[in-house]
C-alpha positions in Angstrom: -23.0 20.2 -10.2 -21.1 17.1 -10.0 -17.4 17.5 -10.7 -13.9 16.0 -9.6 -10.9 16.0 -7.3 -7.7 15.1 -7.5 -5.3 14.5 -4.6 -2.2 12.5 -3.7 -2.1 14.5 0.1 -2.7 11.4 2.7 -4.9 13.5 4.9 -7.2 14.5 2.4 -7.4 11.1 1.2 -8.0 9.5 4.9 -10.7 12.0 5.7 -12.4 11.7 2.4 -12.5 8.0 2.6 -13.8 8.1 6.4 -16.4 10.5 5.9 -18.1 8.4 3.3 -17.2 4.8 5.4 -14.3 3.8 3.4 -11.4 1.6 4.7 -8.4 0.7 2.9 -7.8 -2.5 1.4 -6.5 -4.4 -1.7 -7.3 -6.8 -3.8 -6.6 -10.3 -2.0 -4.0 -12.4 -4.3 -2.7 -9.7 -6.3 0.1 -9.5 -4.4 3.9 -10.0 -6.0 6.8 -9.8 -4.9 7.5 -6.6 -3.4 4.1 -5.0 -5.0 1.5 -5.9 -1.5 -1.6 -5.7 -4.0 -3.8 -4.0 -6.0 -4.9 -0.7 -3.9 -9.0 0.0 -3.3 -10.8 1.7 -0.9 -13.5 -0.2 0.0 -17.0 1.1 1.8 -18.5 -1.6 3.7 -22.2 -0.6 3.7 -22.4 0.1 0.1 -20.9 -3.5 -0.9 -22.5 -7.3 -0.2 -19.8 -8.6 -0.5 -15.9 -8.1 -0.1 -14.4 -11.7 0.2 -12.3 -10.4 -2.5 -10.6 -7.6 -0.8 -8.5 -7.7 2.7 -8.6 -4.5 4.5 -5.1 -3.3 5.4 -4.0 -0.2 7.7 -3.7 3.3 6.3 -0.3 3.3 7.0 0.8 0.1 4.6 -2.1 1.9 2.1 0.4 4.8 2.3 3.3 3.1 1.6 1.9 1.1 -1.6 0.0 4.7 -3.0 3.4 6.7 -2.7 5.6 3.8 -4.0 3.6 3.5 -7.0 2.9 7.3 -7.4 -0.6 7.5 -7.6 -3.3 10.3 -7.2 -6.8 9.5 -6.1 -9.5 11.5 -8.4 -12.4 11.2 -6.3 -16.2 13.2 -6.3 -17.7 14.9 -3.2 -21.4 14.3 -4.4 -23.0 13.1 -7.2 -24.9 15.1 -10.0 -27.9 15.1 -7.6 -26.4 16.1 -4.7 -25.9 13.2 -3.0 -22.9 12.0 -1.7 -20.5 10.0 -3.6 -18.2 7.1 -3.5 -16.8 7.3 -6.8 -13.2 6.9 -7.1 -10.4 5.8 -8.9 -6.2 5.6 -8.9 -4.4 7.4 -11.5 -1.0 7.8 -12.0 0.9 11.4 -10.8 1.7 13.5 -13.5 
């Protein structure tokens, strides 16, 4: 049974992303002003192509989830079984 998480705790979010191959990044030129982007994490081996993201550190990831008060609502493994990527940012309640 497929079903999903939601977290806003930085370890949780580091080891999740790691143990399925994602790095952090944004979205190159969404940057402005003191915003540093649009927040994704990104996993390499699933993807062709990422010219349109920049990978950043998990630090400066961090700083941009907290400041905008987000959660991650992620999956562990798909419907299947196997594992998943999905993911997305929503706002904390």
């Amino acid at each position: 049974m497929s079903s999903s998480k939601q977290t806003h705790n930085h370890a949780t979010i580091k080891a999740w992303a790691e143990k399925h191959g994602g790095v952090p990044a944004i979205v190159a030129d969404t940057a402005k002003g003191d915003n540093d982007g649009v927040l994704r994490i990104h996993f390499p081996k699933h993807s062709e192509n990422k010219s349109d993201l920049k990978e950043i550190d998990w630090d400066t990831f961090f700083e941009n989830f907290d400041s905008n008060k987000l959660d991650l609502l992620y999956q562990e493994e798909k419907i299947d079984g196997e594992e998943s990527t999905f993911h997305k940012f929503i706002n904390r309640e």
